[in-house]
C-alpha positions as CSV (number, residue, x, y, z in Angstrom):
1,X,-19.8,-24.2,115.0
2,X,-16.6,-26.1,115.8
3,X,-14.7,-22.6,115.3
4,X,-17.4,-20.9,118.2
5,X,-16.7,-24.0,120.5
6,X,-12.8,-23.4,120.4
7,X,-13.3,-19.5,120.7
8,X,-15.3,-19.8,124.0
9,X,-12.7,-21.9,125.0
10,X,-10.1,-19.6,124.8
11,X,-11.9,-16.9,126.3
12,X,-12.7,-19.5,129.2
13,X,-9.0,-19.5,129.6
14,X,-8.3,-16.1,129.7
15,X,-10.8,-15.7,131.8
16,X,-9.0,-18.3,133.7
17,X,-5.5,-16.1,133.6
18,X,-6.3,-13.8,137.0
19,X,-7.9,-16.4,138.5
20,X,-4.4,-18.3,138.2
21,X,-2.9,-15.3,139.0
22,X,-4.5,-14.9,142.0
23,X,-4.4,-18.7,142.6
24,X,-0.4,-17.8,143.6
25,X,-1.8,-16.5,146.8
26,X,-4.1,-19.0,147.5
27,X,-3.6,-22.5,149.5
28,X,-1.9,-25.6,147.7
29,X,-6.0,-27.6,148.1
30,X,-7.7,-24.0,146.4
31,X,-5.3,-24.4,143.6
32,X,-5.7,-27.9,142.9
33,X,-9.6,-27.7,142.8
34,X,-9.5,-24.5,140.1
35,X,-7.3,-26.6,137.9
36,X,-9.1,-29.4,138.3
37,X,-12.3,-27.4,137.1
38,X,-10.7,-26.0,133.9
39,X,-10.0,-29.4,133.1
40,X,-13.2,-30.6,133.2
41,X,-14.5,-27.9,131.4
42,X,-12.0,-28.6,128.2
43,X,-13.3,-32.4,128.5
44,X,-16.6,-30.8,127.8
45,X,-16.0,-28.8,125.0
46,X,-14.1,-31.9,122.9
47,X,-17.2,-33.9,123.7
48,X,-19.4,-31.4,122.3
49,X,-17.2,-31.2,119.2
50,X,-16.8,-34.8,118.7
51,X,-20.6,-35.0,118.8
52,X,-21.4,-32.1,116.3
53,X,-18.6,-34.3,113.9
54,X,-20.6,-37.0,114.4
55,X,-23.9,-35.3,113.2
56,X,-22.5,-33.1,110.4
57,X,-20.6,-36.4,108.9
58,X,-17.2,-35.2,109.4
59,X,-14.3,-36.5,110.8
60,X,-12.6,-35.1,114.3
61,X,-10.2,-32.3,113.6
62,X,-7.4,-34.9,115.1
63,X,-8.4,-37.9,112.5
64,X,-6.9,-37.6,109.3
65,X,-9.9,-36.9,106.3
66,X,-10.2,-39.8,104.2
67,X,-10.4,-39.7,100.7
68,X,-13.3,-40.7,98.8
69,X,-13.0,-42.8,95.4
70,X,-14.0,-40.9,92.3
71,X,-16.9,-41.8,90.9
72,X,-16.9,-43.3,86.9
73,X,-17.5,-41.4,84.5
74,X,-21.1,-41.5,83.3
75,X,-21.1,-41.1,79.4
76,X,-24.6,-39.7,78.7
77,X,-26.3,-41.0,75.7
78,X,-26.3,-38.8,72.4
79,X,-29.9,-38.3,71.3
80,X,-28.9,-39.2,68.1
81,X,-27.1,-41.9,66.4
82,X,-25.6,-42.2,62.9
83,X,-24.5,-45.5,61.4
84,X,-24.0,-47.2,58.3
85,X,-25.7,-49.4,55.8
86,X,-24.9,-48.8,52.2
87,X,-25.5,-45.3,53.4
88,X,-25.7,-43.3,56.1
89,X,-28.7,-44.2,58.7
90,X,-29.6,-41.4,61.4
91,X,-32.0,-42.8,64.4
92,X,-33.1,-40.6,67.0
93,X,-33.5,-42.2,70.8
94,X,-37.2,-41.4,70.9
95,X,-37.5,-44.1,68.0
96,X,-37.4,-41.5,64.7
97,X,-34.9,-42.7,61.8
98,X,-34.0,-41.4,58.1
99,X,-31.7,-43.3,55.3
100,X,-31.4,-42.1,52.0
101,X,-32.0,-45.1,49.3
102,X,-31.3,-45.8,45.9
103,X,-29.8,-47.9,43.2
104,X,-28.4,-47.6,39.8
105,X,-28.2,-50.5,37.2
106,X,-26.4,-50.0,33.9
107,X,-27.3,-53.1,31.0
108,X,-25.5,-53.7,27.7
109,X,-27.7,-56.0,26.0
110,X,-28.6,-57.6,22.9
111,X,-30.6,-60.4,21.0
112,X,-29.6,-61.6,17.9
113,X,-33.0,-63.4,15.4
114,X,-33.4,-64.4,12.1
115,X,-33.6,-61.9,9.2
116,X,-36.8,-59.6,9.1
117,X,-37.9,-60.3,12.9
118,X,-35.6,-56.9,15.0
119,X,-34.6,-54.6,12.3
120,X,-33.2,-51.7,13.6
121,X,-34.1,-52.9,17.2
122,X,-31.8,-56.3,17.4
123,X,-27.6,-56.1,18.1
124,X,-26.5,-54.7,21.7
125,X,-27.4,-51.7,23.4
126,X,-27.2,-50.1,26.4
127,X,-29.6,-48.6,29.1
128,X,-29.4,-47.4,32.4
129,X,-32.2,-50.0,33.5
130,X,-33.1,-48.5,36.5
131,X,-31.7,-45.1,38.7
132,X,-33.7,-45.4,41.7
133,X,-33.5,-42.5,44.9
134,X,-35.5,-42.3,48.0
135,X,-36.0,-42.4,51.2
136,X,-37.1,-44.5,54.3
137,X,-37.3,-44.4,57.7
138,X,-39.1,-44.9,61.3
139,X,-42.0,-42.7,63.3
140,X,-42.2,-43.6,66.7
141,X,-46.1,-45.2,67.3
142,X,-44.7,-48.4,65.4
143,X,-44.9,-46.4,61.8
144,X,-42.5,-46.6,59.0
145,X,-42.5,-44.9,55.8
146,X,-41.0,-45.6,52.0
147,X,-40.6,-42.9,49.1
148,X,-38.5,-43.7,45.9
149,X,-38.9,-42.7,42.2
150,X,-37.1,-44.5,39.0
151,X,-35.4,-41.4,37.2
152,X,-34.0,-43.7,34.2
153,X,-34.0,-42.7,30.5
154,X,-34.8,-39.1,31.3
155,X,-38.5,-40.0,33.0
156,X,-39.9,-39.7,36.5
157,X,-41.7,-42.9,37.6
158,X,-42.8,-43.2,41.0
159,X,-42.1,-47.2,42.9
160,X,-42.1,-47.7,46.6
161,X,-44.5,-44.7,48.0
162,X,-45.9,-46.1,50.9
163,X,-46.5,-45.8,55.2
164,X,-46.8,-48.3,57.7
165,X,-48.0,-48.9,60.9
166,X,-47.0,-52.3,62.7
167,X,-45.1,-52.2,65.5
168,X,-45.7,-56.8,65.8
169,X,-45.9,-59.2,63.5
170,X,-49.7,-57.7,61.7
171,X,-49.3,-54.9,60.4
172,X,-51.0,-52.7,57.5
173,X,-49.8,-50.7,54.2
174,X,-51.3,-48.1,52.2
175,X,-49.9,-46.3,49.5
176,X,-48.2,-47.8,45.9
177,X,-46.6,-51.2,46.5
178,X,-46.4,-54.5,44.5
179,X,-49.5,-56.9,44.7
180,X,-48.7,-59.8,46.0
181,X,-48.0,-63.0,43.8
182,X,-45.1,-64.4,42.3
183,X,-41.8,-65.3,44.5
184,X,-39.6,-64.0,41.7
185,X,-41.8,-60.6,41.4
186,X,-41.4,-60.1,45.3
187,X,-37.8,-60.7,45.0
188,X,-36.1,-57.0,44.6
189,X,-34.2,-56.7,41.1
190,X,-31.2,-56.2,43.1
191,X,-30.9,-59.7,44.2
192,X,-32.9,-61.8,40.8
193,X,-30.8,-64.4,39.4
194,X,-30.6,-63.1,36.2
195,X,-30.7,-59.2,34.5
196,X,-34.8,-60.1,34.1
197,X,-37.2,-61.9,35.8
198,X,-39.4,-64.3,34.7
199,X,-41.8,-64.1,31.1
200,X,-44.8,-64.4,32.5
201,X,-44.4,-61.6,35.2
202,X,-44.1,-59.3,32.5
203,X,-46.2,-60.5,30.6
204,X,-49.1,-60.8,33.1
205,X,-48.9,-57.1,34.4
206,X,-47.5,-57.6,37.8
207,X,-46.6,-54.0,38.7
208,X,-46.7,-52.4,41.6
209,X,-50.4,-50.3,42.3
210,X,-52.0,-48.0,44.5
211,X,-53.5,-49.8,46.9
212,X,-54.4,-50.9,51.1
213,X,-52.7,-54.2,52.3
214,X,-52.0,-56.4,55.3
215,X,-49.6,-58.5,56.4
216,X,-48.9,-61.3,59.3
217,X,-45.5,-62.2,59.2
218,X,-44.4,-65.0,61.7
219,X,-41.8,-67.4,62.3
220,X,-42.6,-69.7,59.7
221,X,-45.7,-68.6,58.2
222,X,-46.1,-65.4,56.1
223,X,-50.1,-63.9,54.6
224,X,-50.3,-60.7,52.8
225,X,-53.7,-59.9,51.5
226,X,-54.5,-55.9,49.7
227,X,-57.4,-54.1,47.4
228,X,-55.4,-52.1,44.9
229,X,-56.3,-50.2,42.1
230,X,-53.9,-49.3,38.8
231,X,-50.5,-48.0,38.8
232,X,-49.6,-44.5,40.4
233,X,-48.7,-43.6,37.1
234,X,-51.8,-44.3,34.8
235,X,-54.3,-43.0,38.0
236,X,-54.5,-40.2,36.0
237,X,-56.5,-41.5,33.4
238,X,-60.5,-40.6,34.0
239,X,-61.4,-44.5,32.4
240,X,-59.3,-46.4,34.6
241,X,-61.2,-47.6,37.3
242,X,-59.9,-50.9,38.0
243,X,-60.2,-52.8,41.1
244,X,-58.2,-55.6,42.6
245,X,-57.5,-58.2,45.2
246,X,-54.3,-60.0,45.5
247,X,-53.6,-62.7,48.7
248,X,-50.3,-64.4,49.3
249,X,-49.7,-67.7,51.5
250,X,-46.0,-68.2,52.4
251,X,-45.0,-71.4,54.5
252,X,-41.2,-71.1,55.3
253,X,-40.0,-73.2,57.7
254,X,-35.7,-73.7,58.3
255,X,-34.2,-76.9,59.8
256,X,-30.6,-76.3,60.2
257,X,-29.0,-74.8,57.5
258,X,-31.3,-75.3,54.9
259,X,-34.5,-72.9,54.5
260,X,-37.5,-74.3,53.4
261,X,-39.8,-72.6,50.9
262,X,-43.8,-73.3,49.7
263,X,-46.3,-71.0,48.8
264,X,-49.4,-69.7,46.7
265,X,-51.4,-66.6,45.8
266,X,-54.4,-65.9,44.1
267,X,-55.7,-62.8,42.1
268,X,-58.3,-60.8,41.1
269,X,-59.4,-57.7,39.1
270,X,-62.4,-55.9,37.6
271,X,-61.9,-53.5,34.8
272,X,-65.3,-51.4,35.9
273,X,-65.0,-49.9,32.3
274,X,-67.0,-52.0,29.3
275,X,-64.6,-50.5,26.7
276,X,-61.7,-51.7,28.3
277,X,-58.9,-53.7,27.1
278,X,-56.2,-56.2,28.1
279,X,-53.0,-57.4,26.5
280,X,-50.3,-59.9,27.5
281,X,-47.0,-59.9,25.8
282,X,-43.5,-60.0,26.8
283,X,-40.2,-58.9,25.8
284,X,-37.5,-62.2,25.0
285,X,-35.4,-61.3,28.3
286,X,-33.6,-58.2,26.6
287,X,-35.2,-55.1,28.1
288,X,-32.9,-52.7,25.6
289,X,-35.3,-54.1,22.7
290,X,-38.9,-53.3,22.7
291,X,-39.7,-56.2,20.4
292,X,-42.5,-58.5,21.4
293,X,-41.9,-61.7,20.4
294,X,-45.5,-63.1,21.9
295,X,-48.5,-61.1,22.4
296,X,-52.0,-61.3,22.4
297,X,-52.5,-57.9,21.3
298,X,-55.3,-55.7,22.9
299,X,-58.4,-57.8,23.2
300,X,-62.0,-56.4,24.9
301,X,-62.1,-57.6,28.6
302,X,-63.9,-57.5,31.5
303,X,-61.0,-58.6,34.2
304,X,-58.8,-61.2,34.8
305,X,-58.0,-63.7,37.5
306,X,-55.0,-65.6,38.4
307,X,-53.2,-68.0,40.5
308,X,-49.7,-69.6,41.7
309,X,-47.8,-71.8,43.1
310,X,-44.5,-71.5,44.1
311,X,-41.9,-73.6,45.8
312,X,-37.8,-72.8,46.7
313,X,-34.8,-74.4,48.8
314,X,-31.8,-73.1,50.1
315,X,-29.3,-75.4,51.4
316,X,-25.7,-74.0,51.7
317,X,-24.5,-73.3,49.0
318,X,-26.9,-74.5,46.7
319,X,-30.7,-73.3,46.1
320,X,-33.8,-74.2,43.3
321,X,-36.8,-72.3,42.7
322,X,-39.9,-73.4,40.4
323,X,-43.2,-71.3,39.8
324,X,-46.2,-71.4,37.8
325,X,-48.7,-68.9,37.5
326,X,-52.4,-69.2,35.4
327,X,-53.6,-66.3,34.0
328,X,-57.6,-66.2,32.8
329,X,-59.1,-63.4,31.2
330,X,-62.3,-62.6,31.5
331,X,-64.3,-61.6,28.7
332,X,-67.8,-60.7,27.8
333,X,-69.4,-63.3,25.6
334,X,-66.6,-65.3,24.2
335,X,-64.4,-68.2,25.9
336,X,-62.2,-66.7,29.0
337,X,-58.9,-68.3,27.4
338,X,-56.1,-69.3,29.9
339,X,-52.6,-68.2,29.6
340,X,-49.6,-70.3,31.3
341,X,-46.4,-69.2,32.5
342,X,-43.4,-70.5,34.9
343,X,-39.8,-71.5,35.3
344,X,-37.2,-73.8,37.0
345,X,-34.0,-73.1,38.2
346,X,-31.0,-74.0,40.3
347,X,-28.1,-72.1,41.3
348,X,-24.9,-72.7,43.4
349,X,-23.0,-69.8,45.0
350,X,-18.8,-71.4,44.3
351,X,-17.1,-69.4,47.1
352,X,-19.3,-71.2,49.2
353,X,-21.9,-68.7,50.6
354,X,-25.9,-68.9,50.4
355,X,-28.0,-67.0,48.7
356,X,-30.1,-65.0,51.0
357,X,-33.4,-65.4,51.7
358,X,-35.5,-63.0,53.8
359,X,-39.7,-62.8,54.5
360,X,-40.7,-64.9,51.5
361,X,-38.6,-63.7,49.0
362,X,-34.5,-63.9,47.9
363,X,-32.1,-61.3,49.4
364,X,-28.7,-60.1,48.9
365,X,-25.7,-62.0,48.4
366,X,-23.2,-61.6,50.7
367,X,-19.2,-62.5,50.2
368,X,-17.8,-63.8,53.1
369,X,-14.5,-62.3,51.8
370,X,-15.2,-59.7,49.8
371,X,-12.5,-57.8,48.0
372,X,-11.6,-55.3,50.6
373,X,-10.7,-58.5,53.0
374,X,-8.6,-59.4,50.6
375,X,-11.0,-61.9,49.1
376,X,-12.7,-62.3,45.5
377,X,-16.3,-61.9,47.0
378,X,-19.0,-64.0,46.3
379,X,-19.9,-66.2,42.6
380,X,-22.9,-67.7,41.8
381,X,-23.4,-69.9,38.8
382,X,-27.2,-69.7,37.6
383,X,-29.4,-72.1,35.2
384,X,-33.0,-71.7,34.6
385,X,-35.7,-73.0,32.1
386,X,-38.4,-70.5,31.7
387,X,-41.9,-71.3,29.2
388,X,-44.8,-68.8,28.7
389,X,-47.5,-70.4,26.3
390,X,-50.4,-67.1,25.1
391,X,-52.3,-69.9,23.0
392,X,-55.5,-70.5,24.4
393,X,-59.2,-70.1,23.9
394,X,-59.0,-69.3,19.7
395,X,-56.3,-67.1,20.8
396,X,-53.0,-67.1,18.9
397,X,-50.3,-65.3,21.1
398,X,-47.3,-67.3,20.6
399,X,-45.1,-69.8,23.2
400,X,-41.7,-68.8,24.1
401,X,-39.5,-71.0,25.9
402,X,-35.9,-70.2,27.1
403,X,-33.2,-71.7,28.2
404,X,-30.8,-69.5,30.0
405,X,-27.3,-69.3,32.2
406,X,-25.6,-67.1,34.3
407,X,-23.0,-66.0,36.4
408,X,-23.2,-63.2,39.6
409,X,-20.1,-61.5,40.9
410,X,-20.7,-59.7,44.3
411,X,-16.9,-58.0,45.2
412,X,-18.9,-56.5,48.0
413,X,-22.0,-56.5,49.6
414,X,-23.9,-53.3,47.7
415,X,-21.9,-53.9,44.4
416,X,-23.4,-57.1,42.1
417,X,-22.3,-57.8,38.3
418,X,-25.1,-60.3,36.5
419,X,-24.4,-62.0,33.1
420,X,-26.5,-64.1,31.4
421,X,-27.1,-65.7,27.7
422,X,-30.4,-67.6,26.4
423,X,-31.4,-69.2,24.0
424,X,-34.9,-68.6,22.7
425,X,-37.4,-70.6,21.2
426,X,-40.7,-68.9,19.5
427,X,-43.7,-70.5,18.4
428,X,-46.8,-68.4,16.4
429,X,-44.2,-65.5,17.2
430,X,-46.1,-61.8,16.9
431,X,-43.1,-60.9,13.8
432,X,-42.6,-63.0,11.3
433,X,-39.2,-63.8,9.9
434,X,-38.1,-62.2,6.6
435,X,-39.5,-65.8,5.0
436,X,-42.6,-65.5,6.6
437,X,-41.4,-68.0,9.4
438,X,-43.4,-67.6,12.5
439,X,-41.3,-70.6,14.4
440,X,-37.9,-69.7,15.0
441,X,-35.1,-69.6,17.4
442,X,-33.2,-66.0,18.7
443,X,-30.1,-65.6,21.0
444,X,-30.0,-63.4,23.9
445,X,-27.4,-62.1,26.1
446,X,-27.2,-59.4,29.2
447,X,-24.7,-57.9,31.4
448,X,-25.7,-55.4,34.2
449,X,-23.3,-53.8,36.3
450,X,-25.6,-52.6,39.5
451,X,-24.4,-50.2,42.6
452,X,-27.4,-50.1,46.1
453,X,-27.2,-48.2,48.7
């Protein structure tokens, strides 16, 4: 437009050229006036200019154009992430994620009784304990999901298999998880205080089972309630019809720096099969042994139904635990005896840390200087006094009572070395002694050297 407004003034001007020409012959006033005329008519043309400027947003063709400051950059964000824990996570922004999972735990154990009682199945061995890999992740909605199998010893077992949907603090599980009971059952194996757990959660069948389940988790207060059924891995059994109902109160408070644990859960089960069986034994805290130092052997049963109590503190450095759990079984026309089992123990971490606690249960260890810093990681010292009594009701399956210590090396967070020794004291033991002893006392001892991601 502007290049029009100058071009029709030029031709004004040479339009203007005879004019002037001819202005030579004309009077001083008639010259005067035509100039006078051409001038106004250039005033007009830079007004209309200056006005179209103003409307198109630029500046006059006399004013210098400024410069306008660059804009910052504006990094778009990448749909999807990848960071690190223990593995490699991937999270999508619409809310999908995916980790790979797993752990490996390699024991060199032993347990040394009198003459007769192991045979070929005493002195140390070793077993890969557990070689776990799966998977876990996020579905947007509020769903998550679990899948992990135990490949140890050449076997395929199936362990975590389960979804959920949450996205507050109730949410609801269905698949093949662990009922819910004992504090040192929920604990993961990765974090226990010692290579095995406590007697009496082997000995009283808490496994994990197929099953539907609830949870509220709060601040301070934590209930989990289910109906489960039997292990993935006997479902396959036509008999096994089981049915069970497992609830869990937690109350877990912290003030300051020390957390604050109390809680109790019941359980129930119906066999739903009139030739069914049940039988409670353990093994004397040496998994590489399949001796059986107290059992009850298989006796006819209708169910079972238990209870516990259980109580922990962390305080710095330091932390105790103490559980007991009663076992009944019911049976059809006899006495429904009572089994007993439980610990105490107390533990202090010596580089200082605390031993982790997370959602009503024990977590990882974590060195404030591990040995990539430069440090020596994390050490926790370990004592614990652990009783399981099978005599009740006319039946004879032996008290074991232990007495064991330990040590836990964490050089980094996902790496964890347990050692432990016991000492083992049998009462009515299953295996006799080569002089027909059935009271006797055995040494055990465990080292695990574990790897998580």
């Amino acid at each position: 437009m502007r290049s029009f407004l100058t071009a029709a003034l030029l031709g004004t001007s040479m339009l203007g050229v005879p004019t002037l020409a001819h202005a030579q012959a004309m009077s001083a006033e008639e010259a005067a006036a035509l100039r006078a005329e051409l001038a106004a008519l250039k005033a007009q043309v830079q007004t209309l200019e200056t006005r179209l400027d103003a409307a198109t947003g630029q500046a006059p063709a006399s004013a210098p154009v400024p410069t306008a400051p660059a804009a910052p950059a504006v990094t778009a964000k990448p749909a999807t992430e990848i960071s690190w824990k223990g593995a490699p996570e991937i999270k999508t922004a619409d809310g999908w994620s995916f980790k790979p999972r797993g752990r490996i735990q390699l024991d060199l154990a032993g347990i040394d009784a009198p003459d007769g009682v192991t045979g070929a199945r005493g002195g140390l061995k070793t077993e890969f304990r557990r070689v776990y890999l799966g998977v876990d992740g996020k579905i947007p909605g509020g769903f998550s999901y679990r899948v992990e199998a135990d490949i140890a010893n050449s076997s395929v077992e199936l362990t975590d298999v389960y979804m959920t949907y949450g996205p507050g603090p109730l949410s609801v599980t269905a698949g093949q998880l662990k009922p819910f009971s004992s504090l040192d059952d929920m604990t993961s194996d990765l974090f226990t205080s010692f290579t095995e757990r406590a007697a009496f959660t082997q000995a009283f069948g808490l496994e994990r089972r197929v099953g539907l389940s609830t949870q509220y988790k709060g601040k301070a207060v934590l209930v989990q309630a289910g109906v489960f059924g039997d292990n993935a891995n006997d479902l396959l059994d036509d008999a096994n019809n089981s049915i069970g109902v497992d609830g869990r109160v937690v109350w877990m408070p912290k003030f300051g720096n020390t957390q604050l644990h109390l809680g109790g859960s019941a359980h129930w089960r119906d066999l739903n099969d009139p030739a069914a069986t049940l039988r409670y034994r353990s093994r004397p805290f040496a998994h590489t042994t399949d001796l059986r130092l107290v059992d009850t052997r298989a006796l006819g049963a209708s169910g079972e139904r238990g209870m516990g109590l259980e109580a922990a503190i962390v305080s710095g450095p330091f932390h105790a635990a103490g559980e007991g759990f009663w076992q009944t079984m019911r049976r059809t026309g006899d006495t429904d005896p009572t089994f007993f089992g439980g610990y105490a123990e107390a533990g202090l971490v010596l580089t200082g840390e605390s031993r982790g606690y997370k959602d009503g249960a024990f977590d990882r260890l974590k060195p404030a200087k591990p040995i990539t810093d430069g440090g020596i990681g994390a050490i926790e010292i370990n004592a614990r006094y652990d009783h399981l009594d099978l005599n009740d009701g006319g039946i004879i399956g032996g008290r074991q009572r232990t007495a064991l210590i330990g040590v836990v090396w964490a050089p980094i967070d996902y790496i964890r070395i347990t050692a432990n020794y016991g000492r083992v004291k049998i009462n009515d033991a299953a295996i006799a002694s080569a002089t027909g002893d059935r009271d006797y006392s055995a040494d055990v001892f465990g080292l695990r050297t574990q790897v998580d991601f």
